[in-house]
N, C-alpha and C positions, 0 to 999 in steps of 0.2 A: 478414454482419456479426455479429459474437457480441451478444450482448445478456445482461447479468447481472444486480444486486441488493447491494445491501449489506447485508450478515448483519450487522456487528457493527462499533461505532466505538470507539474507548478516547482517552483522555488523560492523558500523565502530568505529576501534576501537580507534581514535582518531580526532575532530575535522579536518575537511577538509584533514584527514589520507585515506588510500585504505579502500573500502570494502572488508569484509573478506567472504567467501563463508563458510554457515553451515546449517550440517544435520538437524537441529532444533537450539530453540530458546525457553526463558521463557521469557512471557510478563507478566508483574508484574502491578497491578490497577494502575494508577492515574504516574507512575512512566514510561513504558515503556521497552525496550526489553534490560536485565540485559546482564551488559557488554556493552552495547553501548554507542560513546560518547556523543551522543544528546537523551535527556532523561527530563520528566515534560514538563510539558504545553501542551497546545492543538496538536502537534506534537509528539506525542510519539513513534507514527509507520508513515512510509509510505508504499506504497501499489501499485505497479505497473501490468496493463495489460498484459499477455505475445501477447494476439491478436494484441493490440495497438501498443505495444513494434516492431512486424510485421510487421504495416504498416510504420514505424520510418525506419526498415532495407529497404521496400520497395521505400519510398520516396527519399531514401539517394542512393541506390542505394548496399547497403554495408551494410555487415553481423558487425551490431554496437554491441560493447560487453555492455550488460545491467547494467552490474555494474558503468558503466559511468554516467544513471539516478543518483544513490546513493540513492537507497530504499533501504527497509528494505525487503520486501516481492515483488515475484512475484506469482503474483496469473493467474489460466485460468481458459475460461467457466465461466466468470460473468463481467458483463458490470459495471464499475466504474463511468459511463459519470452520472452527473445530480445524484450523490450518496450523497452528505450533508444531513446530518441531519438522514442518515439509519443509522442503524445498521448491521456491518459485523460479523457472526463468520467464525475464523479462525481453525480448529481442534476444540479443547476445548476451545478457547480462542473469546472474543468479542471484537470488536472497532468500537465506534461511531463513524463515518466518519463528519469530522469538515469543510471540503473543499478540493480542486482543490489544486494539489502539483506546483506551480509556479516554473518551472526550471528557475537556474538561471547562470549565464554566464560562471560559473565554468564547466558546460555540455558543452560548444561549445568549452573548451580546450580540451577536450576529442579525440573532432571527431567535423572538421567543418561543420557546418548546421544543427547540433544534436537540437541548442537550437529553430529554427526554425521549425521544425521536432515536436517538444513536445507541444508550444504554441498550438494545436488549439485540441479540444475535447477533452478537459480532458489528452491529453497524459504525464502528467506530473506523472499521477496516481494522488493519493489520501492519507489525511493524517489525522493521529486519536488518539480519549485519547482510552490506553483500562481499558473496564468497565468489563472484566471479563481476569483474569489471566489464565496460566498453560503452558504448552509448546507444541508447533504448531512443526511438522514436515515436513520434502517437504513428497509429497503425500496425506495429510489431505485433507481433502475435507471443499471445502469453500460454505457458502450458506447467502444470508441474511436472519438475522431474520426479524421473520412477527410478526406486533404488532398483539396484540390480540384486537379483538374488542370491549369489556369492556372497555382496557386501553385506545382507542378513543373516547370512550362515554365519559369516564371521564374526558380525557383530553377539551373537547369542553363545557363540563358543568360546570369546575373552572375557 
């Protein structure tokens, strides 16, 4: 099982506003990370790679400041690619990963090439309802949950 870390948590605190850099964060069920301005529906969190984030500085040529993504979470030591439909825990906190974060043109005012840079393997991160609240720290350690095999059996016989 991968076992990883949270590098880095941000919050914006207003619609197409800066992200704000913080030491922790409470993520609240069905609701999202309290204080932020994008909050409910299948986007409650996003989740970015710090390794992927690497390959983005490497491609570009230039140390890109990550808040430019405009995630919520940076996470390391756990692969995001081909994640839909897992389950993440974050510290205490869970998110069912809903799909692949589509950057969108607002990233290449940032830093040009940033939005081409993101398009391909998932490097846009990842984005989620969360199914288990409390509050994530930088340093938590991140792992996915593993279904348990009962809940597949069941799952394949209803």
């Amino acid at each position: 099982m991968q076992k990883g870390t949270v590098v880095a948590i941000w919050r914006k605190r207003a619609h197409g506003g800066p992200m704000d850099p913080q030491d922790r964060a409470t993520l609240i069920p069905d609701h999202g990370i309290e204080g932020n301005a994008d909050v409910g529906g299948m986007r409650q969190v996003t989740i970015v790679s710090r390794e992927r984030w690497d390959r983005v500085d490497d491609d570009l040529g230039a140390t890109v400041d990550p808040t430019l993504r405009r995630a919520n979470v940076m996470i390391s030591g756990v692969n995001l690619v081909e994640s839909r439909g897992k389950t993440i825990q974050i510290g205490p906190c869970e998110v069912l990963i809903r799909g692949e974060t589509k950057p969108c043109n607002i990233v290449e005012d940032g830093h040009p090439g940033l939005l081409k840079a993101l398009v391909t393997d998932w490097g846009g991160g990842v984005y989620g309802e969360v199914v288990k609240g409390g509050t994530l720290r930088v340093g938590d350690d991140v792992n996915w949950v593993e279904t348990a095999i009962e809940d597949l059996e069941n799952a394949t016989h209803e």
